[in-house]
C-alpha positions as CSV (number, residue, x, y, z in Angstrom):
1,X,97.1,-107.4,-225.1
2,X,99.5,-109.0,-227.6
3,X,98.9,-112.1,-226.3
4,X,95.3,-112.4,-226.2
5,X,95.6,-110.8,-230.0
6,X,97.8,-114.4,-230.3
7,X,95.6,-116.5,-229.0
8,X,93.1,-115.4,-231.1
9,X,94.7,-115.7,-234.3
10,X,95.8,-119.3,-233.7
11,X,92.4,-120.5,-232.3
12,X,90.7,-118.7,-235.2
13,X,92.9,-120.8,-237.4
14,X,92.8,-123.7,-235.5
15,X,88.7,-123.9,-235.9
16,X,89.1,-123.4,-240.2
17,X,91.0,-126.1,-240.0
18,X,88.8,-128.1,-238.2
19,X,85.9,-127.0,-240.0
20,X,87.4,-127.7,-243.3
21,X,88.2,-131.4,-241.7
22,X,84.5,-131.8,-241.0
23,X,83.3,-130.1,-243.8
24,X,85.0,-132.8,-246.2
25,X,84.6,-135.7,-243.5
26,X,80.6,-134.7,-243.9
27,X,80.9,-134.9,-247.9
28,X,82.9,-138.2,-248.0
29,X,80.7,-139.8,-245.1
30,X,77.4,-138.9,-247.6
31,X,78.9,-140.0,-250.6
32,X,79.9,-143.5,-248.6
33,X,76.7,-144.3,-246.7
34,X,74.3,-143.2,-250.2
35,X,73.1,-139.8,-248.0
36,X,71.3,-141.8,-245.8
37,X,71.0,-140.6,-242.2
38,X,74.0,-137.9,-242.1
39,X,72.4,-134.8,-240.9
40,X,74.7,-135.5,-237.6
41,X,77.4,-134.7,-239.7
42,X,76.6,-132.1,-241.6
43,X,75.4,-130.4,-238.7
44,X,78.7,-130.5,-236.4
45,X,79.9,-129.1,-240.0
46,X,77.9,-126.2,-239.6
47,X,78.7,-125.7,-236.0
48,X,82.2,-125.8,-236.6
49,X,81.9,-123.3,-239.1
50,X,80.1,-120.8,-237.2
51,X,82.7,-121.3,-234.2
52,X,84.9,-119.8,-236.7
53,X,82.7,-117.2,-238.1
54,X,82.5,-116.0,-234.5
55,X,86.5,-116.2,-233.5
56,X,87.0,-114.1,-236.8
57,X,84.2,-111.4,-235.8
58,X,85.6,-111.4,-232.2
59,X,88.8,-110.8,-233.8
60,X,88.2,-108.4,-236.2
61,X,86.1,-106.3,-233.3
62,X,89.1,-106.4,-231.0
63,X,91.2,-104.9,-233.7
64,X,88.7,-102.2,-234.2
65,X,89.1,-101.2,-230.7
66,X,92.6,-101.4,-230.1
67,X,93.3,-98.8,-232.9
């Protein structure tokens, strides 16, 4: 169980990093192209994020249950 516990920890960080990448890629792309057709990349923003959102709940749920 520790290693699954692992694994989840690191892929949780792994997606905030990514979604921090494409969070500010998404931002820089807008400001460069005047906010013209950049939904795409707001939107694989999002999707990152909630990858992440979900890792952490998994997380935090196996926690719960291991206690």
């Amino acid at each position: 169980m520790d290693a699954l516990r692992k694994w989840n920890y690191r892929l949780e960080k792994i997606w905030l990093v990514i979604a921090t990448i494409a969070s500010t890629l998404a931002i820089i792309v807008s400001l460069l192209d005047n906010f013209q057709n950049i939904e795409i990349y707001y939107l694989l923003a999002i999707l990152t994020w909630g990858i992440y959102l979900v890792r952490r709940g998994l997380r935090k749920q196996l926690s719960k249950k291991n206690r």
